[in-house]
Each structure stands twice: as structure tokens, then as C-alpha cells.
N, C-alpha and C positions, 0 to 999 in steps of 0.2 A: 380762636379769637374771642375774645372777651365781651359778654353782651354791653353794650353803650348806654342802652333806654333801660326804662321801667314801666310797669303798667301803674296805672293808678290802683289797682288791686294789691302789686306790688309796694310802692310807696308807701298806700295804708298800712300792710303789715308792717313795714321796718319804722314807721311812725308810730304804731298801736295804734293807731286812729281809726275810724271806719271810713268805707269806702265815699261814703258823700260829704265827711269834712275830707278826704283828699281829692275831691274834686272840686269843694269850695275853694280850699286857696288855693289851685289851678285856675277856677271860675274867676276870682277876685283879681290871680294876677300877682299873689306876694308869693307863689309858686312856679316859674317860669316851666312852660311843657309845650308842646306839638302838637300837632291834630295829624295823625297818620290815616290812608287809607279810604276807602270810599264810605264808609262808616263813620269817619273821624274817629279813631279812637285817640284820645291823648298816650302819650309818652312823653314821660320824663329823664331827662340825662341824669344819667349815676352824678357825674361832676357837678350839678345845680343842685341834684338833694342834697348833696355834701355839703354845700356851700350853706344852705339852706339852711340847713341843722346845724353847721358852725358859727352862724346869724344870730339866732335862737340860743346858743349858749352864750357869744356876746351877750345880746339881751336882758337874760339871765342873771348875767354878774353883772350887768348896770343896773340894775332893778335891786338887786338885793345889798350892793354896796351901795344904792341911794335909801335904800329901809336903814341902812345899820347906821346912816348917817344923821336919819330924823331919828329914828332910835335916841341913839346918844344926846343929841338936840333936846329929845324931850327930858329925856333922864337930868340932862344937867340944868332944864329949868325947872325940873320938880326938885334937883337937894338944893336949887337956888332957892327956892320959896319957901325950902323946910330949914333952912339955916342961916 
């Protein structure tokens, strides 16, 4: 059977992040995880980082198709004012 969770050790690595920005956004809450154990240790579901990181490429391409959009915005009021 297939592991379900992730450690937050884990998560950082498949983020390249370090371990305390992947417990910031556990801590914050734009990371959905669990508190397992009598220690609490968090776990993350494989299916919520997925989700996560397909968020974050959304994101990504709204951010950057909103740049190419001032982009151009700018560009065509800069040959407005040169022509």
C-alpha cells in the first residue's frame, strides 16, 4: 500500500524549501496538514501537496499573463507618445 502522508521534512524536499518555510505555510494554513501523534507531528496528504502545487502553477500563469498584459499596455503607450 501506498504511503498517504508526508512529513514536513518530506514536503520541504519535494518543494526545495527548508524545513521552517514548510512549516510556515502549514502554520499559516495555505498548506492544509494534520497533527499526528502525541508529539503532534504534522502530516501532509500526497493529494493536498498535489493540489497545492497545481494552485501555485495556476498562480503562476495568472501572474505572468497579467505582466505581459501591462507589458504590452506599457509598450503601446510608449510608440503612442513617440508617434
Amino acid at each position: 500500500m501506498a504511503a498517504r502522508f508526508m512529513t514536513l521534512a518530506d514536503v520541504a524536499e519535494t518543494l526545495q524549501v527548508s524545513a521552517v518555510q514548510a512549516y510556515a505555510l502549514v502554520r499559516s494554513g495555505e498548506l492544509p496538514a494534520i497533527k499526528v501523534g502525541g508529539r503532534g507531528q504534522w502530516r501532509v496528504e500526497i493529494s493536498v501537496l498535489e493540489d497545492y502545487i497545481q494552485g501555485k502553477y495556476a498562480e503562476t500563469r495568472a501572474l505572468v499573463a497579467s505582466q505581459s498584459e501591462l507589458e504590452g499596455a506599457q509598450e503601446a503607450r510608449s510608440s503612442a507618445l513617440r508617434g
